[in-house]
N, C-alpha and C positions, 0 to 999 in steps of 0.2 A: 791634720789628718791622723797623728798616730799622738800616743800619750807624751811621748818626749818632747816632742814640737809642742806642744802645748805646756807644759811645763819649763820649755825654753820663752816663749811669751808672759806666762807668767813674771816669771822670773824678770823678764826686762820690763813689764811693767813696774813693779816691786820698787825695780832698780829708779825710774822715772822718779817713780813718785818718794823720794829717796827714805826706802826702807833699807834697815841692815842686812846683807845678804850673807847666807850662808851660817849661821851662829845666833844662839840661844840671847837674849838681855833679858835683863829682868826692868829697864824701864824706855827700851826702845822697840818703836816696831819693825819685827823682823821675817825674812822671806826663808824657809829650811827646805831642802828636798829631801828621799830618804836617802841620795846620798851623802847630803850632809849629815843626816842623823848618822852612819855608820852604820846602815840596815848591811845582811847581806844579801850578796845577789843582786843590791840595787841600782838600777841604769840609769836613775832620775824621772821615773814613768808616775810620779806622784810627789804634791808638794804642799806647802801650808805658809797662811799670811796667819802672824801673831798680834798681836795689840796687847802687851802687859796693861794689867788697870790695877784698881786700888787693891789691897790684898781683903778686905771686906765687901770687896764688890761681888758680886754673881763672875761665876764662868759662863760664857755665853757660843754655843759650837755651831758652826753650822759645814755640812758636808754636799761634795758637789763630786760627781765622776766625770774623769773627762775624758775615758777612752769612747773609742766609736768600733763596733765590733767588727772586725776584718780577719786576713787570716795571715799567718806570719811563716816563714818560711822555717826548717823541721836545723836541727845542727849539723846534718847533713846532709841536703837538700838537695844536690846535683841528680838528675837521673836521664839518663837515655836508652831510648826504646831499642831494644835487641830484636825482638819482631820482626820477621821480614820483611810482611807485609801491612804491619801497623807503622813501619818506619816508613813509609812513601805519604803519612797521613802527619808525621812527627819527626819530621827531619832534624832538628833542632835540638840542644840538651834545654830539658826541661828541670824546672827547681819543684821539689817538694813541699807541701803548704800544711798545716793543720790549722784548724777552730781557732780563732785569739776571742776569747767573748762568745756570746751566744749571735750565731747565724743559723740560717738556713743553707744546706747546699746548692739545692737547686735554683736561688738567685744570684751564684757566680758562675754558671756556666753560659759561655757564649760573651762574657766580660773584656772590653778590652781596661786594663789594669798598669798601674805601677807600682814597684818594688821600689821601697821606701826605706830610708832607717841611718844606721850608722855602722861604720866598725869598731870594733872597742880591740886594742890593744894593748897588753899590758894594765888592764880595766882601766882606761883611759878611753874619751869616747874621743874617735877618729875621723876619717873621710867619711861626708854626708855622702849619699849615694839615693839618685832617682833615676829610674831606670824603665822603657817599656815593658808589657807584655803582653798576654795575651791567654785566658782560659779556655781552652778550646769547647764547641759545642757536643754537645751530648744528643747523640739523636737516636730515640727511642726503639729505631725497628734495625739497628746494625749494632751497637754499642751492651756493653754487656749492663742488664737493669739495678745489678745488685750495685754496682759502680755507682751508678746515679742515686743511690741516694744516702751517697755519704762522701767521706772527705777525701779520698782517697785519687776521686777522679780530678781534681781539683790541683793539676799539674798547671804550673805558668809555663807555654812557653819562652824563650826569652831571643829565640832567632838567630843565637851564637852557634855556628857548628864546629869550634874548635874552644877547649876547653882552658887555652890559654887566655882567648881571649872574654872568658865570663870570667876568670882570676883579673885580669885587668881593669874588668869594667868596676869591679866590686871592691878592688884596690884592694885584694885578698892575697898570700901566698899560694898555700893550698886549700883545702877542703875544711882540714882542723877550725881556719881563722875562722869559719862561718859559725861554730859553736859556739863563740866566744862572742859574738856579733848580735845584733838585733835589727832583723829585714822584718817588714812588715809588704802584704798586699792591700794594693786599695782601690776602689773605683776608679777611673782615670775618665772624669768631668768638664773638665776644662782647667784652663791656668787657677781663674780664681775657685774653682769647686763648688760652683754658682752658678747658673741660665735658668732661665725660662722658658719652658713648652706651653705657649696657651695663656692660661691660669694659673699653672703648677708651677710653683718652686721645686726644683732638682737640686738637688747638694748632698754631701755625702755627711754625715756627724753632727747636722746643727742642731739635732735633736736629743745627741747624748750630750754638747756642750752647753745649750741655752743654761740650765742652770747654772752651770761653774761661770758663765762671764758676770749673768746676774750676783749672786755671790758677790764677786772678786770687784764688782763695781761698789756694791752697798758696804763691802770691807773700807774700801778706799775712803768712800765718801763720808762713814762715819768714824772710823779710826780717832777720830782727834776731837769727838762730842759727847764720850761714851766713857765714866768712869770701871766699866766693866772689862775684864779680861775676857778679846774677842779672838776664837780661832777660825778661818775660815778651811777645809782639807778641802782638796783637789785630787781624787784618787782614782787608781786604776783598776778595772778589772769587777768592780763592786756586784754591777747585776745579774753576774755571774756565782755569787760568793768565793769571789777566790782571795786564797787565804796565803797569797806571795806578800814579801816585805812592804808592796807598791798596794796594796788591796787593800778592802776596808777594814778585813778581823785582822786584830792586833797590830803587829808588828810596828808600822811607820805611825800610825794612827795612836796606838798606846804610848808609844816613846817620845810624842811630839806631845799630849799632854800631862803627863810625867815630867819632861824639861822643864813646861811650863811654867806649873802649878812649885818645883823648886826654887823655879826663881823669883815667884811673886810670892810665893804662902810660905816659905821655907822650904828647906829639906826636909823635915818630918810631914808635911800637910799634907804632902799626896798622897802616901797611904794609906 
């Protein structure tokens, strides 16, 4: 559902299929994220299968995004309605959301939703955390219109009404820890993220993943038939152009074939 999760399977396929994880070879294949590369800011939201080949051989790339667009909770997200009479409609502390990716607003309201993600403490990633919620509806003839069509209205509630016990659930101190953290919103579909209405397939992301599994399949199965240096990226944020260490411009993406091409072509060849 969120880019971490996915680059945590990654990663344990990799491991399966016994690639080196974590670190650069120049004649084995290996699994990097960006934070193994030493990106900053990086939480593991993007990653790369290598295949060193002959140093004469073609560079061969092929790139796959595997975020699915949802909306992630703000670095400090807690909020509660002071409203006298909006508080009989929002009894609850609600967390604050913005855009992760490109959405539309008005296909999250009336959503029932889960808060997704991890804590990072100490940049260490921490207690998994999934959690209910709840976006409340928007209805046109009470609700003020400029709300509606943007992000703002886009409050989770989360049903806690004492603020100890959202520190608890989140396995948080105080408010600070949530800056440091990475919550993500997502549809809440079922266990497997999977049914059938009808005809229709319902699922949340298989349409931004379909190509990374393809990929991360054709990497696997030819890795070992291919005198060519093959890179497969798995990256975040791309159809958006965002330009974080996890994203397609530069950063994780320049630095992973940079490594590369040092360890197969020399140190002067990438230049």
């Amino acid at each position: 559902r969120t880019s971490l999760e996915t680059v945590d399977k990654i990663r344990n396929l990799a491991n399966k299929a016994g690639l080196l994880l974590g670190s650069v070879s120049d004649d084995q294949s290996f699994f990097v994220s960006d934070e193994d590369m030493g990106m900053s800011g990086a939480y593991g939201n993007a990653c790369a299968l290598v295949k060193p080949g002959d140093p004469s051989a073609p560079l061969r790339i092929v790139v796959s995004h595997i975020d699915s667009p949802c909306l992630a909770l703000t670095p400090e997200p807690i909020y509660f309605e002071v409203d006298a009479i909006a508080q009989n409609f929002c009894p609850s502390f609600s967390l604050i959301t913005d855009a992760y990716g490109g959405i539309r607003p008005e296909d999250w309201y009336g959503r029932d939703v889960k808060i997704v993600g991890n804590v990072f403490k100490d940049g260490k990633k921490g207690k998994k955390i999934e959690l209910p919620g709840v976006i409340k509806h928007k209805s046109i003839h009470v609700d003020d219109l400029d709300e509606r069509k943007d992000y703002s209205g886009l409050k989770v509630d989360t049903g806690f009404r004492r603020l100890d016990d959202i520190y608890n659930a989140f396995g948080v101190k105080d408010c600070m820890d949530f800056g440091s953290s990475k919550f993500y919103v997502v549809p809440n579909i079922g266990k497997k993220n999977l049914f059938l209405v009808g005809n229709d397939m319902i699922a949340y992301g298989q349409d931004d993943r379909s190509c990374a599994w393809a990929s991360l399949d054709a990497f696997l199965r030819t890795q070992k038939h291919t005198d060519n240096t093959t890179i497969s990226f798995f990256l975040d944020r791309e159809e958006v152009g965002g330009k974080a260490s996890s994203a397609g411009y530069r950063g994780f993406f320049e630095s992973v074939i940079k490594e590369t091409l040092k360890a197969t072509k020399g140190s002067k060849a990438y230049k």
